[in-house]
LOGU-357674 format. One record per residue (C-alpha): residue number from 1; x, y, z; residue in one letter. Coordinates in steps of 0.001 Angstrom, whole numbers. Layout:
(NUM; (X; Y; Z); 'a') ...
//
This chain:
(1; (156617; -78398; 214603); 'x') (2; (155296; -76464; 217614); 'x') (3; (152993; -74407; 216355); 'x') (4; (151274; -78013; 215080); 'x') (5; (151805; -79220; 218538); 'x') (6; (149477; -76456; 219909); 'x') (7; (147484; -76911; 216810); 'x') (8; (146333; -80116; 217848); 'x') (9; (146285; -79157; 221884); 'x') (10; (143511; -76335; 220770); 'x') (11; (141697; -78436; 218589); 'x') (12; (141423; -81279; 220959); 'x') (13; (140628; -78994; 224214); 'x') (14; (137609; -77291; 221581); 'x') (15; (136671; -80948; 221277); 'x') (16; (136389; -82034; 224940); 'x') (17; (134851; -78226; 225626); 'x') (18; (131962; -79160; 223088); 'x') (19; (131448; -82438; 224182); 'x') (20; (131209; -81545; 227610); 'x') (21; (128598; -78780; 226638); 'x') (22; (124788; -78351; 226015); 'x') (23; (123416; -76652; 223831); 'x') (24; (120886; -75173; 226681); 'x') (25; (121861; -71468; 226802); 'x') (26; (119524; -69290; 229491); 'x') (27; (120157; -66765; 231506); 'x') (28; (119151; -64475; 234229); 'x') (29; (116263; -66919; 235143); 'x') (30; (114036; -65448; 237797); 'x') (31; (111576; -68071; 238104); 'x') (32; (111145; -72388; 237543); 'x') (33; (107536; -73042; 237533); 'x') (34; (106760; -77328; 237534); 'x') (35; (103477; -78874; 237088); 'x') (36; (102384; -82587; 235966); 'x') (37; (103080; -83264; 232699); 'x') (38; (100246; -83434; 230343); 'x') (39; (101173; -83998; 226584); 'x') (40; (104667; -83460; 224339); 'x') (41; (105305; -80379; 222976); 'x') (42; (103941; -77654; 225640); 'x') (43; (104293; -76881; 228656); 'x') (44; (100901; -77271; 231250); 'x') (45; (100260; -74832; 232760); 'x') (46; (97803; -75337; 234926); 'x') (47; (98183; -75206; 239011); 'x') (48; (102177; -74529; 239222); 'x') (49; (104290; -74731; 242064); 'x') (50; (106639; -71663; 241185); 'x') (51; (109939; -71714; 242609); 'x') (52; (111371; -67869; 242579); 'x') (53; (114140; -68349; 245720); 'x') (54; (117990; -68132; 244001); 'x') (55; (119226; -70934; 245504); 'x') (56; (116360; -73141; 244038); 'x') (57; (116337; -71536; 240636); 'x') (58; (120321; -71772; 240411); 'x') (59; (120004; -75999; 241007); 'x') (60; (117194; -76294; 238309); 'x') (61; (119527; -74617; 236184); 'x') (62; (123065; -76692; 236950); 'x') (63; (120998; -79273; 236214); 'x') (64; (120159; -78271; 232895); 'x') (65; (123107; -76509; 231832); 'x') (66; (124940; -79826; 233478); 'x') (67; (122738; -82303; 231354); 'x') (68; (124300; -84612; 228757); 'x') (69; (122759; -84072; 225190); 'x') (70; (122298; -87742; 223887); 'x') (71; (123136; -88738; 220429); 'x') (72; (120264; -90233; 218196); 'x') (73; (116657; -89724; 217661); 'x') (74; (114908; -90938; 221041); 'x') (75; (111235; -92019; 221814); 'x') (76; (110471; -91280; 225218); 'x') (77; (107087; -92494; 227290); 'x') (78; (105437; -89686; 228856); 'x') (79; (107186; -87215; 230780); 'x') (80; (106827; -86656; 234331); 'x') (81; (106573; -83183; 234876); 'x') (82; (107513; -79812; 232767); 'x') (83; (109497; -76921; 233614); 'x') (84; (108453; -73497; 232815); 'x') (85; (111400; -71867; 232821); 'x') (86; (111664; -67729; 232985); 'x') (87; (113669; -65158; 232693); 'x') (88; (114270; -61720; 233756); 'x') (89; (113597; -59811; 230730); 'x') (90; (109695; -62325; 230644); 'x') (91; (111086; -65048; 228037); 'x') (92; (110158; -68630; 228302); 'x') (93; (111207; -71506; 227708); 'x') (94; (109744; -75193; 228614); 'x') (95; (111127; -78447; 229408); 'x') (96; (109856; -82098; 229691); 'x') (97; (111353; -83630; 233059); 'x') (98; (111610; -87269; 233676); 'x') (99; (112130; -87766; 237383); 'x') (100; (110944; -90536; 239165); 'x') (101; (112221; -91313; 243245); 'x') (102; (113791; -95021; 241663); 'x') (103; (115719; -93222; 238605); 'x') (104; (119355; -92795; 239131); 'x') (105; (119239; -90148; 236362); 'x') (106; (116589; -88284; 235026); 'x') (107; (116166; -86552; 231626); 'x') (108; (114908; -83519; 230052); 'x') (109; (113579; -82287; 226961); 'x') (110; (112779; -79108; 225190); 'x') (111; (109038; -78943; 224935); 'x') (112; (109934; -77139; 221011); 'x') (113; (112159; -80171; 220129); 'x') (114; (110803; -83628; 221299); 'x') (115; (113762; -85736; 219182); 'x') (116; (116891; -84122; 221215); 'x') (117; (116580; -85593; 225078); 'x') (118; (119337; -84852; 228038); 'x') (119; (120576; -86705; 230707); 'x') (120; (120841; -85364; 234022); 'x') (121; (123564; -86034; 236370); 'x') (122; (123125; -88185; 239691); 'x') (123; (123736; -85014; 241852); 'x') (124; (121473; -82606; 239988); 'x') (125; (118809; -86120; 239878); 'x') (126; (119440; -86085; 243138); 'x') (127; (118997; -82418; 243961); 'x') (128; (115936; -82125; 241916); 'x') (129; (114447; -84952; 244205); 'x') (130; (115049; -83267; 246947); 'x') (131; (112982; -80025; 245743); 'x') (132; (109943; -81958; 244293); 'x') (133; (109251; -85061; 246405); 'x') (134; (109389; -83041; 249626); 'x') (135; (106700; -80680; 248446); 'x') (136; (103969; -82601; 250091); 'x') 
//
């Protein structure tokens, strides 16, 4: 009978560790570069503002890693900005970012998978604010 106790007690922490999870895996990101979005599925790159300071780069990605994968198909309206996102070794990766100064959350997307989107959490909306409305 115990070892079906801890059975279940592995099975249901696995649960609540996948649920709680993205499936956003990147590391040793050196750089965040954000422009205005332009059109799904790829990142603009034209006229960044490149963020390369640690503390900066580690709060874009909390708030990625932190985001909450919704279920479903979605269909978004256009994005508000994307995210180049890179890492030490040169890879890539781009985001859609939905952030807007009277959203209590914002959302991302993958610029390779425009179906899957991610909800942000009111401290990383929050913290993201912070960065890009007080660039002018």
């Amino acid at each position: 009978m115990k070892w079906f106790k801890n059975l279940f007690l592995l099975i249901v922490v696995m649960n609540i560790v996948a649920c709680s999870s993205n499936d956003i895996n990147i590391t040793n990101v050196v750089e965040i570069q954000v422009t205005e979005f332009d059109t799904f599925g790829s990142v603009n790159h034209e006229d960044p503002v490149v963020f390369t300071d640690e503390e900066t780069v580690e709060t874009f990605m909390e708030a990625i890693h932190s985001a909450k994968k919704e279920e479903g198909v979605v269909d978004m309206d256009f994005g508000d900005f994307d995210l180049n996102v890179i890492s030490s070794d040169g890879k890539e990766e781009g985001f859609h970012l939905w952030l807007r100064e009277d959203m209590e959350r914002g959302s991302i997307m993958r610029v390779e998978n425009t179906h899957v989107v991610y909800t942000l959490s009111k401290k990383s909306t929050q913290e993201l604010k912070d960065i890009l409305f007080d660039l002018s």
